[in-house]
C-alpha positions as CSV (number, residue, x, y, z in Angstrom):
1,X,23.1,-49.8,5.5
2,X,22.3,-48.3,2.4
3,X,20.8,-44.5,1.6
4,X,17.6,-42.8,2.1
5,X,17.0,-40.0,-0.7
6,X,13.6,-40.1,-0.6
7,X,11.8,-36.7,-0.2
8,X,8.3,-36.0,1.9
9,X,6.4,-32.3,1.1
10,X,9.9,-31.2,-0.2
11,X,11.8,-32.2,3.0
12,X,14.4,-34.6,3.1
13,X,13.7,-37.6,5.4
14,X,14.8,-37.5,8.8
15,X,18.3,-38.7,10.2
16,X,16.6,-39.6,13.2
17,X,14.6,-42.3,11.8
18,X,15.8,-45.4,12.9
19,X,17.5,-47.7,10.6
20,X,18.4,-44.8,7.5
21,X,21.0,-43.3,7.2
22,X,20.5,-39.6,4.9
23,X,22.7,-39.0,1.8
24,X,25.7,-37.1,2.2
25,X,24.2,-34.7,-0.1
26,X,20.6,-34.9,1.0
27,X,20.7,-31.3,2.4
28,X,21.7,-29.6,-1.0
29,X,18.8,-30.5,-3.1
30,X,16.2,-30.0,-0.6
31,X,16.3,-25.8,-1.4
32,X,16.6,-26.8,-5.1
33,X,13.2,-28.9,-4.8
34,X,11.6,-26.1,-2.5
35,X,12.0,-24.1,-5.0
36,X,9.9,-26.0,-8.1
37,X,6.9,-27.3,-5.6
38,X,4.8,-24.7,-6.6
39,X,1.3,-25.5,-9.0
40,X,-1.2,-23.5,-10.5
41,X,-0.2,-20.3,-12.8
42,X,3.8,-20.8,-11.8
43,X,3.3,-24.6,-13.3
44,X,2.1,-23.5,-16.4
45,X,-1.0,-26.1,-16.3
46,X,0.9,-28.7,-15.0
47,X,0.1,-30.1,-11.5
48,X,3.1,-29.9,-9.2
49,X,3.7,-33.3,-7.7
50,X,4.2,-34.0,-11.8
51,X,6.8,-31.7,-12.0
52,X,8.5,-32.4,-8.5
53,X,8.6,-35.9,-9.5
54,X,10.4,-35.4,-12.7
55,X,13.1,-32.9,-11.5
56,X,13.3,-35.2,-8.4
57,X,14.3,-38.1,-10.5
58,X,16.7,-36.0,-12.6
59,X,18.2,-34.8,-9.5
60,X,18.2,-38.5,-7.6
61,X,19.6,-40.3,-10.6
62,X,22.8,-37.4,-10.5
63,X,23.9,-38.9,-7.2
64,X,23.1,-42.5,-8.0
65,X,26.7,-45.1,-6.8
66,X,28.3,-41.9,-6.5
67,X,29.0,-38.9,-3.4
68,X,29.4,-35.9,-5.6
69,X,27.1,-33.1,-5.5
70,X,23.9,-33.3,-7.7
71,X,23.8,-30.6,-10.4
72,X,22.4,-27.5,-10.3
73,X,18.7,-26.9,-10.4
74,X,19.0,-24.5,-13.1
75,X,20.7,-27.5,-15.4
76,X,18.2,-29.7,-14.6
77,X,15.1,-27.5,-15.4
78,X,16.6,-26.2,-18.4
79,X,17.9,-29.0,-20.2
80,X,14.5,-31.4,-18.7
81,X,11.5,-31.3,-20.5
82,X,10.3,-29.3,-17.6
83,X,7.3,-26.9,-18.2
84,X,9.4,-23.3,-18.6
85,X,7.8,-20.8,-15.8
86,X,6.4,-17.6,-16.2
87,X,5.9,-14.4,-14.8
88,X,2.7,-14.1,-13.5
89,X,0.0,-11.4,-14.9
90,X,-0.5,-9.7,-11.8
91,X,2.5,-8.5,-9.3
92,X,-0.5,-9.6,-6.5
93,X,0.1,-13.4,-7.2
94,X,4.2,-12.6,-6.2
95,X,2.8,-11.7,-2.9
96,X,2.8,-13.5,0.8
97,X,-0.7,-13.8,2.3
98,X,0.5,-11.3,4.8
99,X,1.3,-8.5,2.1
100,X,-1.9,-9.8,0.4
101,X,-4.2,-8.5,3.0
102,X,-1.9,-5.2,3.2
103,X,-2.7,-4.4,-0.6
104,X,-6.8,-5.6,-0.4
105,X,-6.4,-2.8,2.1
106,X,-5.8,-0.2,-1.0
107,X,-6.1,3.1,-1.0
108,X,-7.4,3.4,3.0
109,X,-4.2,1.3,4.7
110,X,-3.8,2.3,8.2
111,X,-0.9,4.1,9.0
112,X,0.2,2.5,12.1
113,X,4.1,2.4,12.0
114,X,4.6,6.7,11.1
115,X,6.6,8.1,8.5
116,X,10.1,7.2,7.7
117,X,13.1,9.0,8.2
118,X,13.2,12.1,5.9
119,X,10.0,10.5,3.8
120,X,13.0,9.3,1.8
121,X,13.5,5.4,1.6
122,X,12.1,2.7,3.0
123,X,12.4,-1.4,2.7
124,X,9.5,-4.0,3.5
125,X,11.1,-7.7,3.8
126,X,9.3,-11.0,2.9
127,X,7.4,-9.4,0.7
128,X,7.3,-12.3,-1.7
129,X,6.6,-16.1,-1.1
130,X,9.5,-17.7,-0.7
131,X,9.6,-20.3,-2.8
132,X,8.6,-18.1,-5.9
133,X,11.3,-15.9,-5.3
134,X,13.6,-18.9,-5.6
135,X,11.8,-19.4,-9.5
136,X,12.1,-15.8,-9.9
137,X,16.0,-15.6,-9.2
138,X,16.1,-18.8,-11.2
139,X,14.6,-17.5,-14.1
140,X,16.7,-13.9,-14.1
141,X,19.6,-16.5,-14.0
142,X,18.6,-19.0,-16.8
143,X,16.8,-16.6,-19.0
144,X,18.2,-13.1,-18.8
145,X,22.0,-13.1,-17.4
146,X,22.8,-13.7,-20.4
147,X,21.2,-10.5,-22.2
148,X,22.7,-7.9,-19.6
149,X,25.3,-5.5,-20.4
150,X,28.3,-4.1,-17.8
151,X,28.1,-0.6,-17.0
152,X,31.4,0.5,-16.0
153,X,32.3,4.0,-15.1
154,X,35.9,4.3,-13.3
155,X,37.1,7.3,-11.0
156,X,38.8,9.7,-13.8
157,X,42.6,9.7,-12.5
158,X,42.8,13.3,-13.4
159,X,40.9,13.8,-10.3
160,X,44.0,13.4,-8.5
161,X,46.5,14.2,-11.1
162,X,45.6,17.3,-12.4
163,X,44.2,18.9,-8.9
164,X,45.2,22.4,-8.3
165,X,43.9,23.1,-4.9
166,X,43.6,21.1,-1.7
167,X,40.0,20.2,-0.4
168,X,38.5,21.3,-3.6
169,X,38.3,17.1,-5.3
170,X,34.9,16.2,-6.9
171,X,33.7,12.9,-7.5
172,X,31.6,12.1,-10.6
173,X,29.0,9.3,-10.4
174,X,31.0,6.1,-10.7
175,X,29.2,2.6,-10.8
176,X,30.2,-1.7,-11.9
177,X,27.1,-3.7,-12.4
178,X,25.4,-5.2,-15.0
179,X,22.1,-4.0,-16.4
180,X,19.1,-4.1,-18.9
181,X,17.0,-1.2,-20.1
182,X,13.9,-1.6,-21.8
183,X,13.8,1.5,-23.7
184,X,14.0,-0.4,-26.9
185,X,11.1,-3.2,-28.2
186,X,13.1,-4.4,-30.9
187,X,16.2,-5.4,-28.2
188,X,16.7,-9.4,-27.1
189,X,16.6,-8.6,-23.8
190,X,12.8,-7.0,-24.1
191,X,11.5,-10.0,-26.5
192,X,12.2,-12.0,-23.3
193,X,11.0,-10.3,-20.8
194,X,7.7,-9.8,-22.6
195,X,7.8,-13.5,-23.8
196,X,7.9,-15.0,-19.9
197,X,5.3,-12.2,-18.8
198,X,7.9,-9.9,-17.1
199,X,7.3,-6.8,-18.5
200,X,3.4,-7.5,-17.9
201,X,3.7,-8.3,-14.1
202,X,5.4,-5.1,-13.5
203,X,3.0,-2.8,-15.4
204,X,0.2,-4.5,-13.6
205,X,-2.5,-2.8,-11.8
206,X,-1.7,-4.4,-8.8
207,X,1.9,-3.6,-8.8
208,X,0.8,0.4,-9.1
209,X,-2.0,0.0,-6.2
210,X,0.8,-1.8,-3.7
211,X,3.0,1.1,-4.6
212,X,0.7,3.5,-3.3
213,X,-0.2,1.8,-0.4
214,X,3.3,1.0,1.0
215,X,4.3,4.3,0.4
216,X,1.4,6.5,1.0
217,X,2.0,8.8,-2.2
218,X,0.2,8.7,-5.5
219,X,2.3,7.5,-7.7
220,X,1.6,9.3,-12.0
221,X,3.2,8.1,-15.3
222,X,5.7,5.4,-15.3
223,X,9.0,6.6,-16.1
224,X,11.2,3.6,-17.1
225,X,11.6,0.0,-16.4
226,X,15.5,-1.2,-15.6
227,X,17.1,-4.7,-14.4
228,X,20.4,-4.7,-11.9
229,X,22.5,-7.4,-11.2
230,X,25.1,-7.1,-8.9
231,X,27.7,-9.5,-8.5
232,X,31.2,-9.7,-6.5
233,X,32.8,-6.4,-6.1
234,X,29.8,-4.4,-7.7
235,X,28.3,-1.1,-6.6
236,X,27.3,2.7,-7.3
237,X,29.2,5.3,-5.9
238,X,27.7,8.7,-4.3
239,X,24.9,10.4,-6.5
240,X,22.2,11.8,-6.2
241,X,20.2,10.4,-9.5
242,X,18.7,14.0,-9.4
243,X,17.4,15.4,-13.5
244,X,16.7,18.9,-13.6
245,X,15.9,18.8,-17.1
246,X,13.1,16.3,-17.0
247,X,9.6,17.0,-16.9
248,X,8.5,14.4,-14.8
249,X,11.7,13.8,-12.3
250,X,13.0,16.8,-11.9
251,X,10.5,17.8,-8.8
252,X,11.0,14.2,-7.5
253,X,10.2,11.0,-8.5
254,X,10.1,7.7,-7.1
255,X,12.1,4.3,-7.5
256,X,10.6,0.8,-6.9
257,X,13.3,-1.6,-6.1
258,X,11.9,-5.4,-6.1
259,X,15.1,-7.6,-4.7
260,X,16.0,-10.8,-4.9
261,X,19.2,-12.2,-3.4
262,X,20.7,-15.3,-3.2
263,X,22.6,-17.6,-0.3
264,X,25.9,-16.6,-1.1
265,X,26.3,-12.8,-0.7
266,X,27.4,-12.2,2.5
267,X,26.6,-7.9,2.5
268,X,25.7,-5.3,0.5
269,X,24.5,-1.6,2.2
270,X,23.3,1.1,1.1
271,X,24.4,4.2,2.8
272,X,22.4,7.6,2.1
273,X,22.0,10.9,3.7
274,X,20.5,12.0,6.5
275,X,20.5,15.9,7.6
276,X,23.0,16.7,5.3
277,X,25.2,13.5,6.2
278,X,26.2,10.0,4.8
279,X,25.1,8.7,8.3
280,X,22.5,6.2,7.3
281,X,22.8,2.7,6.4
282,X,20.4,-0.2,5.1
283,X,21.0,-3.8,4.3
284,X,20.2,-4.7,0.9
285,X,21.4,-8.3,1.1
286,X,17.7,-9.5,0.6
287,X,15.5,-11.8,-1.1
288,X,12.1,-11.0,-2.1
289,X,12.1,-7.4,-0.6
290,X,11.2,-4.3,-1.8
291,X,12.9,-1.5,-1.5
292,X,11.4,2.4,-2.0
293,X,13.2,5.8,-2.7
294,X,11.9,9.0,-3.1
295,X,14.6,10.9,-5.1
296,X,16.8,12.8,-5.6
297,X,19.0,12.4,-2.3
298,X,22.7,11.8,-2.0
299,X,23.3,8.0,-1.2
300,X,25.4,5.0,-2.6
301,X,25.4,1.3,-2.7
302,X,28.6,-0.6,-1.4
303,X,30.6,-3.3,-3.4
304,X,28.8,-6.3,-3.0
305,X,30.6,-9.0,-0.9
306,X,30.2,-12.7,-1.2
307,X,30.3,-15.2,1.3
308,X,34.5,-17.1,1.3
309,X,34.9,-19.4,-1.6
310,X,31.5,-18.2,-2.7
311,X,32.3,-14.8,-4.4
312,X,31.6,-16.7,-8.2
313,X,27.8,-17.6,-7.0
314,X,26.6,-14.3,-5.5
315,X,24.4,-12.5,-7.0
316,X,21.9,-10.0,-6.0
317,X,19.0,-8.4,-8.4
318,X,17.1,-5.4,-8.6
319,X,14.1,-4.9,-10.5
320,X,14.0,-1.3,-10.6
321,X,10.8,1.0,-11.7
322,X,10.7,4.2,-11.7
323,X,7.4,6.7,-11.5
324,X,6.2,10.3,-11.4
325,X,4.6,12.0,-8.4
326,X,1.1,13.3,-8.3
327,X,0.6,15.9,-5.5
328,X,2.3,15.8,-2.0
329,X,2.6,13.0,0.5
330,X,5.2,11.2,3.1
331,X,6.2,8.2,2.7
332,X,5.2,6.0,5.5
333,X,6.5,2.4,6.6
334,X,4.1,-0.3,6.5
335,X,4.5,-3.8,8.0
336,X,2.1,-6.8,7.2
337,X,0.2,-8.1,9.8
338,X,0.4,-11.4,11.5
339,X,-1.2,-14.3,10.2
């Protein structure tokens, strides 16, 4: 009896069906295929079954007389003659059909759910399709790991060391992750992301209206774009990312976090403050969610923990912008509704 590694609507074949017996590795390539069947704008022109087929036959042809595991999707797109994706020009087309209908909504979204705790933070989940967030993550890995820089600020051991008094130890901010500012046009890291349309989807009109409308506030000029990646081990200690001496943040501001997280992290919370405590807590250990803060407020994020014999693989992005406040408002908590 030989083996089935044939593939229907992105789906491996069956086990049950009599007389085939499934691949050993028939399971691992079926998320890796999910994640390329999409046509249109993500496909550059070309038409998706054309493109399935060809990374299909690149992956079928790894496992051909042999068990091991296909390789990576990644390897197969990039060194293929696969059709490079891009970004698309609106943040709308990122969008389930659910969070569609929430933004055509904009400005007059009902507030049915109430206002969040404190008016502080607040996450909506599945706000993305799926299957682009698994080109999304694939891209940040393929085409702009590579361009990030470590930030790495350890706890001073004169904090210890040279104290004087007891009860009277401060912590500075203290942070591991990797990151890319935009600040600068000329840098690699900004070529790129204008090059695949980045830059373009996040500066989009729609992206501003769905930030109003999950949030309730009026949002006024954008203050900085900023790409996270967080890998094993990497957090932010307690802060309160509070600037006195800027004009536009320094009577509060507010943070767009658009996450993307892959199968291998196990956790990663963020704990913030509540009534003068550390007594809250969020997961963050989510792909294609958005997060929102309105700052400044004491919080932190916690190492980041991958799942056992996985700790290499995980990796967790945040695609962070940050905006000005016009007027007053409460944030509120919106949730799609069903389809």
């Amino acid at each position: 009896m030989g083996y089935d590694n044939t593939y229907q609507r992105g789906r491996p074949v069956q086990p049950e069906r009599a007389g085939v017996r499934p691949h050993p590795n028939a399971d691992v390539p079926t998320a890796w295929i999910q994640g390329v069947r999409l046509g249109g704008n993500y496909a550059g022109g070309q038409s998706g079954r054309e493109r399935d087929d060809r990374v299909r036959s690149r992956l079928r042809s790894s496992c051909k007389g042999h068990r091991t595991a296909p390789i990576p999707l990644e390897q197969a797109l990039v060194s293929s003659a696969a059709v490079p994706w891009r970004w698309p020009a609106e943040f709308a087309d990122l969008l389930t059909r659910q969070w569609q209908r929430v933004l055509d909504k904009h400005p007059h979204h009902p507030r049915e759910s109430g206002a969040l705790v404190g008016g502080r933070f607040g996450i909506c989940r599945n706000v993305i399709d799926e299957r682009v967030a698994v080109r999304c993550r694939e891209w940040l890995d393929t085409r702009l790991y590579r361009h990030l820089e470590t930030l790495n600020k350890r706890i001073p051991p004169e904090s210890i060391s040279e104290a004087r008094e007891e009860y009277a130890e401060t912590l500075e901010k203290t942070i591991r992750v990797k990151s890319a500012f935009f600040q600068r046009r000329t840098a690699r890291v900004h070529s790129v992301a204008e090059e695949y349309g980045l830059l373009q989807t996040f500066c989009s009109k729609s992206f501003v209206a769905f930030v109003e409308t999950i949030t309730g506030l009026s949002v006024g000029c954008d203050d900085g774009f900023q790409i996270l990646c967080y890998e094993e081990g990497d957090y932010v200690g307690p802060h309160t990312d509070h600037y006195p001496r800027s004009t536009v943040r320094r009577n509060g501001y507010l943070d767009i976090h658009v996450m993307f997280c892959n199968d291998q992290v196990r956790h990663q919370w963020l704990v913030y403050e509540d009534s003068g405590y550390l007594c809250r807590i969020e997961n963050l250990a989510l792909d294609g969610a958005l997060a929102a803060y309105r700052l400044p407020f004491w919080h932190y994020t916690t190492p980041l923990a991958g799942k056992r014999r996985s700790e290499k693989r995980a990796r967790r992005w945040v695609l962070l912008r940050t905006f000005g406040l016009e007027g007053e408002g409460s944030m509120v908590s919106v949730r799609p509704s069903q389809p």
